[in-house]
N, C-alpha and C positions, 0 to 999 in steps of 0.2 A: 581460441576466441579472444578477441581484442573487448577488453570490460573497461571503457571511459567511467572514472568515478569522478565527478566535481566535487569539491570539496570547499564549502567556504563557509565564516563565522558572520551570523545575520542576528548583529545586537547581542553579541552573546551567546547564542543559541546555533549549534554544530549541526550544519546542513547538508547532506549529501542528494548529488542530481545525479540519474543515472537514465539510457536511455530504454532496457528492456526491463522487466520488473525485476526477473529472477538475477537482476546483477546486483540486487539491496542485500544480497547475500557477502557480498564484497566488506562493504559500511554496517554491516549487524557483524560480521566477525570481529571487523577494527573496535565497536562497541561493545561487545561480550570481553574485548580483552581489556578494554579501556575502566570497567567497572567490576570484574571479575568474578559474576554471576549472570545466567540466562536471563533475560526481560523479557518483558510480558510487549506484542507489538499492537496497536491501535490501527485499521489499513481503513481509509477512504477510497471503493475500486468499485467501476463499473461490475468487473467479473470475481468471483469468488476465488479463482487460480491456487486451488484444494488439492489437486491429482499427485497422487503418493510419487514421491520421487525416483525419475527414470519412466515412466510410465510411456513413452512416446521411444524412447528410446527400445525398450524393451517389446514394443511393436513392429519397431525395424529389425530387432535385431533376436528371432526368436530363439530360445534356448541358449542366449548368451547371460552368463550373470552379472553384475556390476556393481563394486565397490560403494557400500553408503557411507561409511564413515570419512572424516577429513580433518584433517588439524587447522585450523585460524591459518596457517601458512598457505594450504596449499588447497583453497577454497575455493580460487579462480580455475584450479584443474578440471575441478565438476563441473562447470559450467558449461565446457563444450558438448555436452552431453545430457544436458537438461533444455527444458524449456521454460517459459515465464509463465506456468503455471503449476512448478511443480517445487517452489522455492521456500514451502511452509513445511512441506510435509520435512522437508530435507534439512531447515533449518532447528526442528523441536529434535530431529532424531540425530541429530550433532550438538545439540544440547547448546545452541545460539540463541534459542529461545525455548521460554518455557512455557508460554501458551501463548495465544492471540485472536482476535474479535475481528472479524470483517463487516463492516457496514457494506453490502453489494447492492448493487442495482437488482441483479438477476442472480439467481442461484439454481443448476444445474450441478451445485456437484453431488460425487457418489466417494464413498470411500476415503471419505476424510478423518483425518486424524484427529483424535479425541482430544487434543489440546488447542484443537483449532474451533474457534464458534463462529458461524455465520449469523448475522442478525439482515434480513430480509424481509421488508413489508412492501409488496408488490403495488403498483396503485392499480386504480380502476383503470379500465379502459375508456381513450381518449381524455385521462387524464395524466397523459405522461409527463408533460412539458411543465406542468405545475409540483408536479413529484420530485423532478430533476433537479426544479428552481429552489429546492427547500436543502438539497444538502451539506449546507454550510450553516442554516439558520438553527439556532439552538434549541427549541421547541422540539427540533426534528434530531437532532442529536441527544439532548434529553432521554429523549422515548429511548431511545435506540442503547443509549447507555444502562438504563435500569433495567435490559435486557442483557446488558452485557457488560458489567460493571467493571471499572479501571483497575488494571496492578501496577501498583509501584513495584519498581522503578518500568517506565515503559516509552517504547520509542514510536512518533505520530510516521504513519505510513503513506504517501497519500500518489495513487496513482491520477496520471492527469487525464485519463478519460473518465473518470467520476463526472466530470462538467459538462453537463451540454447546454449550450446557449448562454448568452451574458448575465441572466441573473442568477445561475448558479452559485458563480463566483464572486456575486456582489448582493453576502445576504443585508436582510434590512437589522437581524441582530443576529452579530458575530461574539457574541460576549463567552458560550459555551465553547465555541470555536477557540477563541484568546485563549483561555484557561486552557486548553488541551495545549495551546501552542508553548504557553509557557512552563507548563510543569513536563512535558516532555524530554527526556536527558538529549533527544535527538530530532532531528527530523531527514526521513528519506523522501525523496520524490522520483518518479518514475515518466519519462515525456511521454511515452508508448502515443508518438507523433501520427502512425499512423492508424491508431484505433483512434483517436482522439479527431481524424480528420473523419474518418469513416463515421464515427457515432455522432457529428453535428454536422452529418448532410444538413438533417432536418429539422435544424436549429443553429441556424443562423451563418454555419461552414466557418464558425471560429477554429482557429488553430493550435497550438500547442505553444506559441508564443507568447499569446495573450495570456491564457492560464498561466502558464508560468510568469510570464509578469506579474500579473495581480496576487497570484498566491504569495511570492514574497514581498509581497507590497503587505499584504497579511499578516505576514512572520513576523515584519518587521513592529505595524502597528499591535501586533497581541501582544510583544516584548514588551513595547509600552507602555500598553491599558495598564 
């Protein structure tokens, strides 16, 4: 499997772009060896992406076993073999990280790994498009952290179907937002181009461009703030 990592320094602050999730496995190895202890990961993500590792593979392939363990070398080997939703379980039991918080839209998982926390507050019905619009704003990250409180050292996760619609990504206060940007040793992003077209049918059919535009446009002003 061909794993495109972008790699570029935004103010300082060591950015990795990749296009399916479970390739942030690539850039949290380069940073397990870069600091030389497991971090703790912060993920902004539509979907939970919890399923213990191999779990899809082990579907197709029944009664076959398969290697978990992997060295920082040869990380990219697993890959052809996993999917983008089975990159946490795979990353705490290689010791890449040591635990990690998901802020999710939706949660649907089962058999998740105890070092991994979902934080999940569902909104009302037909009030989705205002629930959406808030997860950048601090108020709503606030809540969501005293749920799920930061480890140093920790790197900001942030997949790009989290956004639907334009005021997502353009809260009125990013100020909690900034602080995650700046105390983070890292930040990964994930385009997941076509869940990001799929999830703003019905808001607004923004693309993965824009997002990713305005989020480093973000990176750049939270370096700042």
């Amino acid at each position: 499997m061909k794993c495109d990592v972008l790699f570029r320094i935004v103010g300082g602050k060591r950015v990795y772009e990749v296009e399916d999730h479970h390739h942030v496995l690539i850039p949290w190895a380069e940073e397990r060896k870069r600091l030389g202890l497991p971090f703790h990961v912060l993920t902004l993500d539509h979907h939970t992406d919890t399923l213990p590792v191999y779990t899809h593979y082990h579907e197709t392939h029944p009664g076959e076993t398969h290697q978990i363990l992997y060295s920082p070398e040869t990380i990219s080997d697993a890959l052809d073999d996993m999917r983008h939703d089975e990159h946490f379980d795979f990353a705490v039991k290689n010791n890449i990280i040591c635990s990690a918080a998901i802020f999710s839209h939706v949660n649907f998982a089962v058999d998740v790994n105890p070092a991994v926390q979902i934080v999940h507050t569902p909104p009302a019905e037909g009030e989705e498009a205002a629930y959406y619009a808030r997860v950048l704003e601090s108020d709503f990250l606030t809540e969501n952290l005293k749920c799920a409180p930061l480890v140093a050292p920790y790197v900001l996760d942030i997949d790009l179907d989290v956004f639907k619609g334009e005021k997502s990504i353009h809260p009125s206060d990013p100020a909690c937002f900034y602080e995650l940007i700046r105390n983070a040793e890292a930040i990964t992003i994930s385009r997941k181009r076509d869940w990001v077209r799929l999830l703003n049918l019905d808001y607004g059919k923004l693309q993965y461009p824009y997002f990713l535009e305005q989020l480093y446009a973000h990176i750049e002003s939270g370096i700042k703030a």
